[in-house]
C-alpha positions in Angstrom: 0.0 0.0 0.0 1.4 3.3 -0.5 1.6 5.8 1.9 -0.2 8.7 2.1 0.0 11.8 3.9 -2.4 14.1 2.2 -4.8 13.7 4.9 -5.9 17.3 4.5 -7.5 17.1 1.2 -10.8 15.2 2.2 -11.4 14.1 -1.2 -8.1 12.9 -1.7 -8.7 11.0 1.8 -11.6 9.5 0.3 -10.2 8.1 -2.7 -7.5 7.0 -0.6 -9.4 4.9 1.3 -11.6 3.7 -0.7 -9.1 2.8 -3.7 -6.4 1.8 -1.4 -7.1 0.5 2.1 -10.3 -1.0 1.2 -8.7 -3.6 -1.4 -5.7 -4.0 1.1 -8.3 -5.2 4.1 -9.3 -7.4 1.0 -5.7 -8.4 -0.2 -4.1 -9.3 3.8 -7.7 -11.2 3.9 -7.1 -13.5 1.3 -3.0 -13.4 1.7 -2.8 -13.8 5.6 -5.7 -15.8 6.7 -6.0 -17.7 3.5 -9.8 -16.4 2.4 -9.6 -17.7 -0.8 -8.4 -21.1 -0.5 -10.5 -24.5 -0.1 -9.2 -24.6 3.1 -10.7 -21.6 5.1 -12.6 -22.0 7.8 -12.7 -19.0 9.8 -15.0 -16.3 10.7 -14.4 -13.6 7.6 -15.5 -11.1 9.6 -13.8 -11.8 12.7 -10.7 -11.8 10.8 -11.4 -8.2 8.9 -12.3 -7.1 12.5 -8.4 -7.8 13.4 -7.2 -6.6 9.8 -8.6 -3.4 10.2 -8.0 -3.1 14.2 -4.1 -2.8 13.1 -4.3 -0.5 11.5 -2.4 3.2 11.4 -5.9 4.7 9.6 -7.8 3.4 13.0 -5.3 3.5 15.4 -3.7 7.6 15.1 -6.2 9.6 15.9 -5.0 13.1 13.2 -5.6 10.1 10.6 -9.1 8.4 12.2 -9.9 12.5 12.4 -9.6 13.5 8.7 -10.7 10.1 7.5 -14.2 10.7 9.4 -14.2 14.3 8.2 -13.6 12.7 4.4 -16.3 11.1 4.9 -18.7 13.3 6.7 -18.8 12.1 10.1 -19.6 14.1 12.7 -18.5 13.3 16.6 -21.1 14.7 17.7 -24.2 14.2 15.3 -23.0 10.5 13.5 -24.7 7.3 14.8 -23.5 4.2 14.1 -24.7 1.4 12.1 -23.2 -1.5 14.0 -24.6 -0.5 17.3 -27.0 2.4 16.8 -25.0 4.7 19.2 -23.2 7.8 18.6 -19.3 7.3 17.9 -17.3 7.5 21.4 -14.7 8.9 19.2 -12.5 9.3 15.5 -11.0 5.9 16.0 -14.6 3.5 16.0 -15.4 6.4 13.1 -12.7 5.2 11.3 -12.9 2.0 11.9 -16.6 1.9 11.4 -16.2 3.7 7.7 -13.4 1.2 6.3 -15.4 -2.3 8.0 -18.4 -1.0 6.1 -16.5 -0.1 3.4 -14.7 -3.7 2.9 -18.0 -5.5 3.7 -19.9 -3.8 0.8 -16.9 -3.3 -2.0 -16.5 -7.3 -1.5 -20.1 -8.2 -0.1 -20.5 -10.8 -2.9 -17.2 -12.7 -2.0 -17.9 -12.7 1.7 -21.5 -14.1 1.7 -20.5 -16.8 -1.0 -18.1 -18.5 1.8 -21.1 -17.2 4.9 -23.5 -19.7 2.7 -20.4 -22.0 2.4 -20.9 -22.5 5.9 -16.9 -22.7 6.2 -16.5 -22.1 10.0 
């Protein structure tokens, strides 16, 4: 992944995740935990949870800040979707923005192996 320090330019930020870290959750999905092989038999979502979890976007808060601004987030307006709260803070934004983000961009992939009934 390259790296990207343009965090100021919110559509820039945008792009960035959606053209870069998205596909990367993807790509260490399928490279590290084996997603695409016979073989799996884990939780895919359990294992995008720790994928994204890692990461620098979620983790440091200037980058969890201008990724939620990117994206329109407010702290103190924004509810979220997986638990119908508001956002204790940028991180869960962040987090929240790239786990929806992977789960629709590759929501086709993801059920076939749900259905599968692999773990």
């Amino acid at each position: 992944m390259e790296i990207f320090n343009n965090y100021e330019n919110k559509t820039l930020t945008k792009k960035y995740i959606n053209e870069e870290v998205i596909p990367s959750v993807y790509e260490s999905l399928i490279d590290d935990y084996g997603f695409a092989s016979e073989d799996y038999n884990s939780d895919p979502h359990e294992n995008i949870h720790e994928i994204i979890d890692g990461m620098a976007e979620v983790i440091y808060n200037y980058k969890a800040k201008k990724i939620a601004q990117a994206f329109d987030y407010c702290p103190f307006d924004s509810i979220s979707e997986m638990t119908g709260e508001k956002f204790p803070n940028y991180n869960v934004m962040a987090y929240e923005i790239i786990y929806n983000g992977v789960t629709l961009e590759y929501s086709e992939q993801l059920q076939e192996v749900i259905h599968k009934g692999s773990y």
